[in-house]
N, C-alpha and C positions, 0 to 999 in steps of 0.2 A: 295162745297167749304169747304175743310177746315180750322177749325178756326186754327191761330197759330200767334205769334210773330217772329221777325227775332232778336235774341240779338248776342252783339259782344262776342267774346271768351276773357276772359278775370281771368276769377275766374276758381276756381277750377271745380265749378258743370257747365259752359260752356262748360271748354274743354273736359270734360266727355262725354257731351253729343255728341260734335264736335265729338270724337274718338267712340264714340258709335254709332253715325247716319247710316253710311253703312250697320253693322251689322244689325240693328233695320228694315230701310226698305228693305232691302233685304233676307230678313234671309228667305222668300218664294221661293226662285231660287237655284235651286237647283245646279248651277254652280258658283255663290259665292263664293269666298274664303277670309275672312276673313285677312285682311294685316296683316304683323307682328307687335303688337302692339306698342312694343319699339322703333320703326322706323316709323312706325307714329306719335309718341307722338314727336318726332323728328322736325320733321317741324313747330308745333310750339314753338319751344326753338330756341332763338337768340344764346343763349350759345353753341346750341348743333350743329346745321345745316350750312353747310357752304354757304348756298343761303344767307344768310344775311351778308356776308361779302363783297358783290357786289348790297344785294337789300335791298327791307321792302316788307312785305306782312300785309296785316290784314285777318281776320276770323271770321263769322258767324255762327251761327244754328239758325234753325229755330225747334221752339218748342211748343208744341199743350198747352192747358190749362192746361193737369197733368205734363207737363212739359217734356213729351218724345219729343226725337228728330224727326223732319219730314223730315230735309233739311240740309243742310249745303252746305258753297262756301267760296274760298279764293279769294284776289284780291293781284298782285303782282306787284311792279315798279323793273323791271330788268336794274338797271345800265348800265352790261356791252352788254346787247341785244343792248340797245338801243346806245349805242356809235359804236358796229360794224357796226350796220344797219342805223343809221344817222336817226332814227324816234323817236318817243313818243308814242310807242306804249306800251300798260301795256297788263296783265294776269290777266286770273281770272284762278280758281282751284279747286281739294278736291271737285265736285260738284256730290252731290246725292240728291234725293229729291223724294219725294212720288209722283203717277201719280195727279198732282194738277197742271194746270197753274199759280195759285195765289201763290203756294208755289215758284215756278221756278223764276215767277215773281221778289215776293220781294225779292228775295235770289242776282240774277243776279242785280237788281237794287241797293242793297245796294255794291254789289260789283264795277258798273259802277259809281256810288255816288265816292266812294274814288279816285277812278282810276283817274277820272277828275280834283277831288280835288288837286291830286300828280300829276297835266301835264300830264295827257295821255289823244291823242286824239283820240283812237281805243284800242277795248277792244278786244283780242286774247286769244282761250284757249279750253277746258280745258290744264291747263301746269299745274303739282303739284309737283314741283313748277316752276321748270326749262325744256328745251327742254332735257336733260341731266337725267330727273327723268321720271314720269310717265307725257303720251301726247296724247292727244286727247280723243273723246267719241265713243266707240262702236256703231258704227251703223248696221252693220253686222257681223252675228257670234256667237249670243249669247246661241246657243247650247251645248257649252262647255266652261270649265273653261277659266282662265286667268295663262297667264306664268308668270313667274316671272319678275317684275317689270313691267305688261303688265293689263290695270284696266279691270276692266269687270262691263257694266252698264245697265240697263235696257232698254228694246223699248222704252220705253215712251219717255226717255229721251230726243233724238234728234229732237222730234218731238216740243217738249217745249221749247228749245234750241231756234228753228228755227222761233217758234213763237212772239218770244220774240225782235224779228229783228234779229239774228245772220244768216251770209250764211256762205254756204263752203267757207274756205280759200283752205285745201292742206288734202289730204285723207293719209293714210299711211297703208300699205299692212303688215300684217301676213301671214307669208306662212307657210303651215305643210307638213313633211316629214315624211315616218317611215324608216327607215334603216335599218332596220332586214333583209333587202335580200341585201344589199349594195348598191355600187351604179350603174347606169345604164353601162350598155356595152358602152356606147358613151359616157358616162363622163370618166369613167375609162380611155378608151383609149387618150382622151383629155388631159387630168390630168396629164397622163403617161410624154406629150410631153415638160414638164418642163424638165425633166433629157437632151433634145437636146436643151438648152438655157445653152449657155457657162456661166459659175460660177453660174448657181441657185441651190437651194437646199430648202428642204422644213423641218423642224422639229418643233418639241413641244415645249411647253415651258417650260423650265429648271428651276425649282423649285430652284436649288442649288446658280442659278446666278437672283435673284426674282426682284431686284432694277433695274439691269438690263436690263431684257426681258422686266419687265413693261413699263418701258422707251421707248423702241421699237416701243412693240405696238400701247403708246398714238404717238408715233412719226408721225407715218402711218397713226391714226385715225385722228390727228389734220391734217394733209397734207392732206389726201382721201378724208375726208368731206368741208373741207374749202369751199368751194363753191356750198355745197350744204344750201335747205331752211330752214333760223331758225337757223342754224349750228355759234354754238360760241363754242369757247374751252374752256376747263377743267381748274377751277382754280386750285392753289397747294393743298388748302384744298380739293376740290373734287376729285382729281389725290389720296389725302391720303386717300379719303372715301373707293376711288374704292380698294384701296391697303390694305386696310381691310379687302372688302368684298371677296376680292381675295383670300385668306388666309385665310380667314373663310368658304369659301362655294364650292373652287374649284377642280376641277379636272382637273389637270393639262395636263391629256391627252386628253382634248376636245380644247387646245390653242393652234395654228400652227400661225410660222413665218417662212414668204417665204423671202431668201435673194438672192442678186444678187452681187455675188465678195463680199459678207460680210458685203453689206447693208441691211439690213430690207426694202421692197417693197412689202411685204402684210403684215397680219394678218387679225385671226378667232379668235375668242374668244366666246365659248360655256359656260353657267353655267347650273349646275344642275339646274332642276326647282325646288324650295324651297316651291312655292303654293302647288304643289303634297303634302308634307310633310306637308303641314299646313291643306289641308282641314279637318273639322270638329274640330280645335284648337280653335275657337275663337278669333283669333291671338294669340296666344299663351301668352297669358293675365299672368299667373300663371307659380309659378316655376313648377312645374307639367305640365303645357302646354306644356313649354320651355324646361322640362326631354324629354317628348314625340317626339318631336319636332328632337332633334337631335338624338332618338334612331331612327326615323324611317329616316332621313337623312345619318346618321354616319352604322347605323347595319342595318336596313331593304332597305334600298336605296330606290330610289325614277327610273321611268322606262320615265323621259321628260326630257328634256332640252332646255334651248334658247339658240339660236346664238342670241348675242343683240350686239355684234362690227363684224364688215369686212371691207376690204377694203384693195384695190389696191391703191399704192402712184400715187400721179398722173401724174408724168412725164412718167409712162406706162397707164394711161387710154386710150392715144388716138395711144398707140401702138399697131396696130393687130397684129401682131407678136408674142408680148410677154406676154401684158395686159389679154386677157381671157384668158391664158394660166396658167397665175399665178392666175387668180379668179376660174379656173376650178380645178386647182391643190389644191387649198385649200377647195373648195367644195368637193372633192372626200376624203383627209384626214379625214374630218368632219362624210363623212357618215360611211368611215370606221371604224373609230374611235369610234363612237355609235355602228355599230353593233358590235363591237368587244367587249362591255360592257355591252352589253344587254340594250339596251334604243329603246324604242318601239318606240319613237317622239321625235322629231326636229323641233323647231321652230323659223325659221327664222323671224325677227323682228325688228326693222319696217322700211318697204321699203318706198322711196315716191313714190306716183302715177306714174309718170313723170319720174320715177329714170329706162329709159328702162335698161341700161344694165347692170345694177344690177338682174331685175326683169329674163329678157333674161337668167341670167345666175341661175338662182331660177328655173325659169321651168324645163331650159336644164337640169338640177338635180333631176328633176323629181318630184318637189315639187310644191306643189298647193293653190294656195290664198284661206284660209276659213276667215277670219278676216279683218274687214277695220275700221278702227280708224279716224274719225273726225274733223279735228279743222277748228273750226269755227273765222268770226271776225266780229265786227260789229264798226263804226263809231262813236265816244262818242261828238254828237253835242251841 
């Protein structure tokens, strides 16, 4: 066992150690990648993160006697979760922690401690901090890194998780592709069969018209996911996060909107993968990191990318007709698209379990589940 305290974040040398703890126990894994650090630091500033204009979270470390970090966990009340869903259900998050049960232990309990205190009567998570950011724990996959916006956590972890009373809630699927040969002869020809659906058309997204396009696609995303698990829409602040990160990070020809008579009825939205470009940065801690950083983003490129938005409107999900016609048209754009840029990986991210014709249409592409993401819930009696 080891020895350690659990204190709250609060002062300068907590949240140091908070944003340091990942690093610290994982810096042995060789798949690790170290978050970007400004954007960690992020989540906890009420000023700076739009999850607190809907919640409260508090935060932990746990720290050994020289005062390094072993542990850390957040605990979250999501306002608007819980008025769409009609529960009191709270979050926990930001969870790493060394192979210790005692460390898991009191890290999860003082998170469960608040949760109850704040009316929640079930603890959900890992969320860091919203369904909308990074979600769930690795339980398979950890052979290779993590994508962007996608955590990467150690074995131990699920297993501490579980001990601790947490079971499965809902698993969620990474799927990996490479595109370098394009895409299969049966998607292709599938794909094709949008051009025989009167008024569809499929193109990129139009940098020149950006307010625009964006619009579109949260259109699609808030319509196509409604009804799936956990699924709350975007507020304005996080609609303008995303419209940042868009602008900052993207390539414009990895985004396809499918229209029908000059409605928007899909979108894809691929980013580079940014982890690529950060491994062995530190998070890019230093203006030097952050040089590094964007030469090997901006001039040496980066050979991944996630699909982390899709989605079919859904007054065609229940059309065969039309419905996998436009999700296969937009999967063939995709892989074209990558191989036509040189990007060795594509990863599709994150499916639910249960979500078949999402997943159906991932295979039919020829893409393969390496990754499964966790969230767990447990009862706060």
């Amino acid at each position: 066992m080891a020895e350690f305290k659990v204190l709250p974040v609060g002062d300068k040398a907590t949240r140091r150690a908070f944003l340091a703890a990942p690093g610290r126990i994982l810096a042995g894994d060789p798949n690790f990648v170290a978050p970007l650090r400004m954007e960690a630091a992020q989540r906890l500033d009420p000023k700076r993160h739009p999850f607190y204009e809907y919640g409260e979270a508090a935060f932990w470390v746990a720290v050994d006697p020289a005062g390094r970090p072993v542990g850390r966990i957040s605990a979250q009340i999501n306002r608007n979760h819980q008025a769409r869903f009609d529960n009191a259900e709270g979050h926990f998050g930001c969870l790493v922690a060394i192979d210790d049960p005692h460390v898991f232990n009191g890290l999860l309990g003082e998170s469960e401690a608040w949760l109850k205190a704040n009316g929640a009567d079930v603890a959900v998570g890992p969320a860091s901090l919203s369904i909308n950011e990074e979600i769930g724990l690795l339980v398979e996959g950890f052979d290779t890194p993590p994508m962007l916006l996608m955590g990467h956590d150690p074995p131990w972890a699920g297993g501490h998780v579980e001990a601790a009373g947490y079971a499965k809630a809902h698993d969620l699927i990474a799927y990996a592709y490479d595109p370098s040969n394009g895409p299969p002869a049966r998607l292709a020809a599938y794909g094709a069969k949008l051009k025989d659906i009167p008024g569809a058309s499929i193109r990129a997204f139009d940098k020149a018209h950006f307010d625009r396009d964006l619009a579109l696609i949260l259109g699609v995303f808030n319509d196509a996911w409604s009804e799936n698990w956990g699924f709350v829409p975007m507020t304005p602040a996080e609609i303008k996060g995303m419209a940042h990160a868009f602008k900052a990070l993207a390539d414009f020809g990895l985004i396809f909107i499918v229209e029908i008579d000059g409605k928007a009825v899909g979108m894809a939205v691929s980013l580079p993968n940014v982890n690529e470009a950060l491994r062995g940065l530190e998070g890019a801690g230093s203006v030097f990191g952050l040089l590094r950083l964007l030469w090997r983003l901006k001039v040496g490129g980066v050979k991944s990318a996630r699909v982390l938005l899709m989605g079919v409107a859904k007054a065609l999900q229940a059309d065969l007709a039309r419905g996998p016609v436009v999700g296969m048209a937009l999967v063939n754009a995709l892989v074209e698209a990558h191989r036509e840029k040189g990007y060795r990986m594509m990863e599709l991210s994150w499916i639910l379990e249960d979500n078949a014709p999402m997943r159906r249409l991932a295979e039919f592409g020829g893409a393969t589940a390496y990754k499964t993401y966790r969230v767990y819930r447990k009862p706060l009696s």
